[in-house]
C-alpha positions in Angstrom: 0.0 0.0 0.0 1.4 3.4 -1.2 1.1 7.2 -0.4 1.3 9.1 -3.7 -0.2 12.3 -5.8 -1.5 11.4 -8.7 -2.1 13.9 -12.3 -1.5 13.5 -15.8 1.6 15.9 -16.3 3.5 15.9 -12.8 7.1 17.1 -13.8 6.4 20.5 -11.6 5.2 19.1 -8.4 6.9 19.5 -5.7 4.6 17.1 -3.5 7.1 14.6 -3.1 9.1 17.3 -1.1 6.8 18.7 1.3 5.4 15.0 2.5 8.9 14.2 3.2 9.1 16.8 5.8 5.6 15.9 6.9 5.1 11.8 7.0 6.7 9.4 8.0 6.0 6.9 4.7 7.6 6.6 1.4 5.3 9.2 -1.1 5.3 8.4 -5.0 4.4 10.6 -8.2 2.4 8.7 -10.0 1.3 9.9 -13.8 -1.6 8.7 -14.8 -3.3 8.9 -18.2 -7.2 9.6 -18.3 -7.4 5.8 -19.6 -5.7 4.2 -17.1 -7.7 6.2 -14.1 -10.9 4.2 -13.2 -8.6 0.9 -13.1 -6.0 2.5 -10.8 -8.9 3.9 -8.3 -10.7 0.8 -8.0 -8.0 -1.8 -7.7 -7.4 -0.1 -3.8 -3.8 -0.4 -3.8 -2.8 2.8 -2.0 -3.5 3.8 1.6 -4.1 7.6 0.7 -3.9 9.5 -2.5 -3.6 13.4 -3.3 -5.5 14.0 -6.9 -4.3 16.9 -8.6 -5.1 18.3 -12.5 -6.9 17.0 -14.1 -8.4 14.9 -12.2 -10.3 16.3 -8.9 -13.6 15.8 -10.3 -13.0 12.6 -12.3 -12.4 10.6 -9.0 -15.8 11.7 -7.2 -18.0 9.0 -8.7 -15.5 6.1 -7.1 -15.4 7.8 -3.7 -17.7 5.8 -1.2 -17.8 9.2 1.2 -17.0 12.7 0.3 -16.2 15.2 3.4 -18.9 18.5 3.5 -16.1 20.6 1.5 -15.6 18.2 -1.2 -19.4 17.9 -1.3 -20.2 21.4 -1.7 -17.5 22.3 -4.3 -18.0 19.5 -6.4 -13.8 18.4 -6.4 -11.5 16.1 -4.8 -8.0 16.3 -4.1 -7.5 14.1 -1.1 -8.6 10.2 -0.8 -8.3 7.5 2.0 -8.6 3.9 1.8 -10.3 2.7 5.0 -10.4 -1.2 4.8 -11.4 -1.0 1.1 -13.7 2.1 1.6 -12.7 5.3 -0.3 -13.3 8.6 1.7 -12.8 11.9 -0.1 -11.7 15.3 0.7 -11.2 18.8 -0.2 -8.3 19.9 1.6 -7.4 22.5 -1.2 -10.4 24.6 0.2 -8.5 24.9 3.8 -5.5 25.5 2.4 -6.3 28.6 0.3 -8.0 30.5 3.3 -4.9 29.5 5.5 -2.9 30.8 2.7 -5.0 34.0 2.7 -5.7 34.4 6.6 -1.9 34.3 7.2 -1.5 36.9 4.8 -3.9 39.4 5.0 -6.1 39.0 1.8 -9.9 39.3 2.8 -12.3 38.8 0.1 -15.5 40.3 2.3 -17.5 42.8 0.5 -15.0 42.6 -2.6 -15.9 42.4 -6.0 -13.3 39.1 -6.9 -12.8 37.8 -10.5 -11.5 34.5 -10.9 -9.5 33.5 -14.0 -10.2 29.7 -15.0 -13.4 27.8 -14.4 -12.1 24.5 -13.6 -11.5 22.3 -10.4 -9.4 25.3 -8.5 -12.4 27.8 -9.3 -14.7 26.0 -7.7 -12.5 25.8 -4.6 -11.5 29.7 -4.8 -15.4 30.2 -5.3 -16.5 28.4 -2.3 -13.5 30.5 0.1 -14.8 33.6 -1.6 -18.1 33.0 -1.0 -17.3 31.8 2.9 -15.4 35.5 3.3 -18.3 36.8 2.3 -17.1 38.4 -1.1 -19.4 40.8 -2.6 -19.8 39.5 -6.3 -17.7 36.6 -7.6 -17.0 36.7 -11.8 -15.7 34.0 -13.6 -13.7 34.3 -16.4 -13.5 31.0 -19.2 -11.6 31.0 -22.4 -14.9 29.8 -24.1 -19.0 31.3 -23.3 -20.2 29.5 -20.5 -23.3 29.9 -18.3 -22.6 31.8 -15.7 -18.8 33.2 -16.5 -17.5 35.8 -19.0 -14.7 35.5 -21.7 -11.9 37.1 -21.4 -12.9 40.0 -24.0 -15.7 40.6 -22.1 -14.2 40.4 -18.4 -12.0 43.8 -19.0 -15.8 46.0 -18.7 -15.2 45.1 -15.0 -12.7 48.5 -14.5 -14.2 48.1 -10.8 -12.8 44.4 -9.4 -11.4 44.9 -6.2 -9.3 41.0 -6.6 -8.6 39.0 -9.1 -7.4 35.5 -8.5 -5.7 33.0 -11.1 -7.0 30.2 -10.9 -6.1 28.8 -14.1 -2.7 27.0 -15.1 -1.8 30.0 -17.2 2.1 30.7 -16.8 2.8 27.3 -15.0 5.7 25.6 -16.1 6.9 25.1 -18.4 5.3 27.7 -20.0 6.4 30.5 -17.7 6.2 34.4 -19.1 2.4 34.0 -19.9 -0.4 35.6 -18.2 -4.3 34.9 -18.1 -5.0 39.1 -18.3 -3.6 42.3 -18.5 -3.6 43.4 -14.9 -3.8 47.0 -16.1 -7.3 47.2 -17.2 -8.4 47.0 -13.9 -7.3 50.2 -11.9 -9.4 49.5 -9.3 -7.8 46.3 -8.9 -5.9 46.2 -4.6 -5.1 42.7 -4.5 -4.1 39.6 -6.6 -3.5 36.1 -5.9 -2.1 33.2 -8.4 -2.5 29.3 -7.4 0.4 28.5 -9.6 3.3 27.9 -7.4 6.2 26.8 -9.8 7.4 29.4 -11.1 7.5 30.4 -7.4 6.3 34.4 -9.3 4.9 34.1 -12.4 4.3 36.9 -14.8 1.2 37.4 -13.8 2.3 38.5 -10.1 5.5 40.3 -11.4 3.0 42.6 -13.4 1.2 43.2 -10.2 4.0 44.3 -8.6 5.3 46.5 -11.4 1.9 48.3 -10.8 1.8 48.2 -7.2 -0.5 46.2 -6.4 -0.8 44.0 -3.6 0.5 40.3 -4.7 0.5 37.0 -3.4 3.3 35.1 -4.4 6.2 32.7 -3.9 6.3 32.2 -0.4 2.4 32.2 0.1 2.0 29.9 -2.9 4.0 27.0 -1.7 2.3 28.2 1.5 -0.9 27.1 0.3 0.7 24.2 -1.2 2.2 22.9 2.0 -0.8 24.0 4.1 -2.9 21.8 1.7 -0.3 18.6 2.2 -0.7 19.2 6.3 -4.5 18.8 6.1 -4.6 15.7 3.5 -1.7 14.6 6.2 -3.7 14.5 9.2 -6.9 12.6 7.0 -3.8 10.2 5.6 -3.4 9.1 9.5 -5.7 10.2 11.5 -3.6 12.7 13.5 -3.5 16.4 14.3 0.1 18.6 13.1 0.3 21.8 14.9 -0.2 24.7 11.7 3.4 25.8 13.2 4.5 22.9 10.3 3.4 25.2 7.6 5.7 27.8 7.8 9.0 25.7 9.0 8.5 23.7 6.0 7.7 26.6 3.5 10.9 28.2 4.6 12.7 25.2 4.1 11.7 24.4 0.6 11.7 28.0 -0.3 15.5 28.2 0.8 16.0 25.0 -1.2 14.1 26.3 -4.5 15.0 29.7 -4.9 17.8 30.7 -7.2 20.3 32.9 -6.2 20.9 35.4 -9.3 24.2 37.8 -9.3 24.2 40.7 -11.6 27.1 43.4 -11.6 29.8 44.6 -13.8 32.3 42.6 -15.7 34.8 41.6 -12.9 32.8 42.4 -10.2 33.3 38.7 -9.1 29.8 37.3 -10.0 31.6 34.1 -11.5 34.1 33.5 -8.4 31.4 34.6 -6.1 29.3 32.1 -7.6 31.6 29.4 -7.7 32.3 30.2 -3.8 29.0 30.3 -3.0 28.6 26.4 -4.3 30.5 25.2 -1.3 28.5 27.4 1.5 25.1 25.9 0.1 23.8 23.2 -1.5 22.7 24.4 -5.0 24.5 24.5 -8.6 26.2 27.3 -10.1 25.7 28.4 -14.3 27.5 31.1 -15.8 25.3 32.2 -18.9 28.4 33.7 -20.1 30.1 29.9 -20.1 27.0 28.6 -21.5 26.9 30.6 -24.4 30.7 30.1 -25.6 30.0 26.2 -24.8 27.5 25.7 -26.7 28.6 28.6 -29.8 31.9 27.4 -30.2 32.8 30.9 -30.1 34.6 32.6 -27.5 32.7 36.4 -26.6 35.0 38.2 -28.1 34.8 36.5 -31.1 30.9 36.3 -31.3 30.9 40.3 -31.0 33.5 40.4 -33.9 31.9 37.7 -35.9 27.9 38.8 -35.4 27.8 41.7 -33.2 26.1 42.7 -29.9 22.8 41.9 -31.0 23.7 38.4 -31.8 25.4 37.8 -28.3 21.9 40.0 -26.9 19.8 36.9 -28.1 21.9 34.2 -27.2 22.0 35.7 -23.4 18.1 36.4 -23.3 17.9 32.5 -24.3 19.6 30.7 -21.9 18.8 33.3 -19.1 15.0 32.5 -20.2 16.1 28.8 -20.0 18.1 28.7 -16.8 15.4 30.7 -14.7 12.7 27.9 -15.0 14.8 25.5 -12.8 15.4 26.0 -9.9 17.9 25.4 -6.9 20.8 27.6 -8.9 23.4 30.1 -8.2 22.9 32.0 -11.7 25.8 34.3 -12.4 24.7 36.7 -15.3 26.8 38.7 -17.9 27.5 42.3 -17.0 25.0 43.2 -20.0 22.4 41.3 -18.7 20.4 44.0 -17.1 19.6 46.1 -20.6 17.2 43.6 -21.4 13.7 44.2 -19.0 12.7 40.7 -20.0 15.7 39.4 -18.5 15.6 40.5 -15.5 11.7 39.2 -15.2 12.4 36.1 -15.8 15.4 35.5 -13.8 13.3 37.0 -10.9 10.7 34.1 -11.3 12.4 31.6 -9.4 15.0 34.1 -7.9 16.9 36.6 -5.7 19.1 39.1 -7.2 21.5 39.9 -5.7 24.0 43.1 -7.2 27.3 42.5 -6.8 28.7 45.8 -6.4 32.0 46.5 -7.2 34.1 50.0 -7.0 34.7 51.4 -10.5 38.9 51.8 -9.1 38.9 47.7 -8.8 36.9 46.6 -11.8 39.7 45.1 -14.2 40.4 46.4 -18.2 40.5 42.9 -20.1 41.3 42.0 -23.6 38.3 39.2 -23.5 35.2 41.5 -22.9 34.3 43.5 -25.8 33.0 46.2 -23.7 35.1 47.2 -21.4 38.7 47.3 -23.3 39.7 50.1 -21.8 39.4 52.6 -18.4 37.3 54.8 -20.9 35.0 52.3 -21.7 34.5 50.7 -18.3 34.0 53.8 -17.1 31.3 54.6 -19.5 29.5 50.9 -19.0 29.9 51.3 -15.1 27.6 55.1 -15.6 25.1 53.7 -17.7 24.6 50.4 -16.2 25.1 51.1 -12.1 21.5 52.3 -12.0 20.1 49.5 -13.7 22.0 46.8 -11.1 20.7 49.4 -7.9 17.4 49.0 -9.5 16.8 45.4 -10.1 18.9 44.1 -7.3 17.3 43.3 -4.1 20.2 43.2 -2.5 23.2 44.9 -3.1 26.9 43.3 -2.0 29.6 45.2 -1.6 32.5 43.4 -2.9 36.1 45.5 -3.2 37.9 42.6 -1.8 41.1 42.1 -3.6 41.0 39.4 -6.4 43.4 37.1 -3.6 40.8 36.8 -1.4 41.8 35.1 2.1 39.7 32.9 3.4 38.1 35.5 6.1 37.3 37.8 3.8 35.9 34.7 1.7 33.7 34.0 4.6 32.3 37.8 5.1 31.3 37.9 1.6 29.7 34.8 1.7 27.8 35.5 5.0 26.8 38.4 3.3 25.0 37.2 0.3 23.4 34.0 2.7 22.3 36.1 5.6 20.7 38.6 2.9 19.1 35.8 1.1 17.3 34.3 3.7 16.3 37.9 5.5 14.7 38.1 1.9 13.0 34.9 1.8 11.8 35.7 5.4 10.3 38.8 4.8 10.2 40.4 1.1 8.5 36.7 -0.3 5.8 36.2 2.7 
């Protein structure tokens, strides 16, 4: 007998994780395709089961009991086998208004669109309907009874929340977004049940505009809050709500990417290297990437194709790199002139500007930029207020290029005491 999730597509989930912090018992991912479900439910062989898209509703008819929530919203996520009898739960509904108690979102008296009108709508329907929102609009891709389109949904100038509750910039298809968040200026809070990437566009809009956003930290939040409840159905016990945030933290600190932007020779590459033996996560230079697999060195690519050419390849694997996660991402000195850049690699990350005195940044014959005193000192005026800007942390580093290995230690103190303040405060 077996403890498991099961879904169709479950490359993102991250449920395996949080029940290893939780249970005691070995957890699978099972993916299932829609053929294969009925046969897996009824042949019994699992002591307790989380369901997750797309298949909440699909196990309902093979449940023997459903609890009141699961009942009421019509979607299952959590399923026990008592003695051959299959009880089902919605412990997603508990886990959203955890997520938005702790946090400060209340829904009473608010107009509150949802994006998506699957499984998760239902669940973010029923919570908004138990905080006693004021009018709840659904938004579908195609007419249905009793939700709008999307064309039609931006008449609504006067929504107070809007939720996503669709899988709309989930990974792997991260950068999309179910709306344009600024069509509604009378919009004070949003909320996405995506959790990977830990911010998707979506929220990173919403911040760009101010407005109050759920995100990363809350997210898994939810996610883990979710796992505790089906937990205490999968063995009958009670876990403190303490759990929740000690685990969070912990797999927040493990997912997170740590992104270092600054000018050429600030040290982003030995920093990141360094950083690789003060914490357990794997170091890419997109600068190495791009002369691995070009066959050209930097210097050569500029001569060859120019700085556009280089632009592109860097936008690409940044864009490719800042879907994982659990990486120390050291970024060209460039980096930052592309917006779209610096969006993506905050997805899944913290930036951290590695800031180093224009006197101790280095004149090399390798970076096409910065050949000369001149020229470095014309990158480092246009380009220090872009790093101040996007960094949410900046690290002094005018240590000399012998570091000892005290001053190795200070630096890298640093950058891990500044990461986790971050991850403590700025994500929850």
């Amino acid at each position: 007998m077996l403890y498991g999730v099961i879904g169709e597509h479950l490359g993102h989930s991250f449920s395996k994780e949080i029940h290893s912090y939780i249970g005691d018992y070995d957890y699978s991912v099972i993916e299932i395709a829609k053929t294969d479900l009925e046969a897996f439910i009824k042949a019994k062989n699992f002591s307790g089961i989380n369901v997750t898209i797309p298949y909440k509703q699909d196990v309902i008819p093979h449940c023997d009991v459903l609890d009141d929530s699961a009942k009421r919203i019509g979607v299952v996520n959590t399923i026990v086998n008592r003695d051959g009898k299959l009880f089902g739960y919605n412990t997603d509904f508990a886990g959203f208004l955890y997520n938005l108690n702790a946090h400060g979102i209340t829904l009473k008296d608010k107009k509150v669109m949802i994006c998506g009108s699957g499984g998760t709508c239902k669940t973010v329907t029923a919570v908004a309907e138990y905080m006693g929102a004021k009018e709840i609009l659904v938004v579908s891709r195609s007419k249905k009874e009793n939700a709008v389109t999307y064309e039609e949904c931006i008449r609504h100038k006067d929504v107070d929340v809007v939720v996503n509750a669709s899988p709309k910039g989930m990974y792997p298809d991260n950068g999309e977004s179910p709306l344009d968040l600024s069509n509604f200026p009378n919009c004070k809070a949003v909320v996405d049940v995506i959790y990977n990437p830990l911010k998707t566009a979506f929220l990173l809009k919403a911040e760009k505009l101010g407005i109050k956003s759920e995100c990363g930290l809350p997210m898994l939040e939810m996610l883990v809050a979710q796992a505790k409840f089906a937990v205490e159905h999968f063995l009958s016990t009670e876990i403190e709500n303490d759990k929740i945030d000690q685990i969070t933290l912990e797999l927040l600190k493990q997912l997170t990417n740590i992104v270092l932007i600054g000018m050429p020779s600030s040290g982003k590459t030995l920093t990141g290297k360094a950083l690789c033996k003060y914490i357990d996560k794997t170091v890419v230079d997109t600068d190495a990437v791009i002369v691995e697999r070009s066959g050209m060195s930097i210097k050569e690519m500029f001569a060859r194709h120019g700085e556009a050419y280089f632009r592109q390849w860097e936008h690409d694997v940044i864009e490719e790199f800042s879907k994982q996660n659990g990486l120390i991402i050291a970024t060209g000195g460039g980096a930052i002139k592309n917006e779209e850049n610096i969006q993506n690699l905050k997805q899944n990350g913290v930036v951290m500007f590695i800031d180093r005195d224009l006197e101790h940044l280095l004149v090399t014959d390798d970076r096409p930029l910065s050949k000369d005193t001149n020229a470095v000192a014309k990158l480092y005026e246009e380009r220090y207020p872009l790093y101040t800007k996007y960094g949410d942390l900046r690290v002094p580093n005018n240590y000399p290029m012998e570091i000892s290995q005290q001053e190795l230690d200070e630096l890298m103190n640093t950058i891990l005491e500044g990461y986790h303040e971050i991850l403590c405060h700025q994500w929850a």
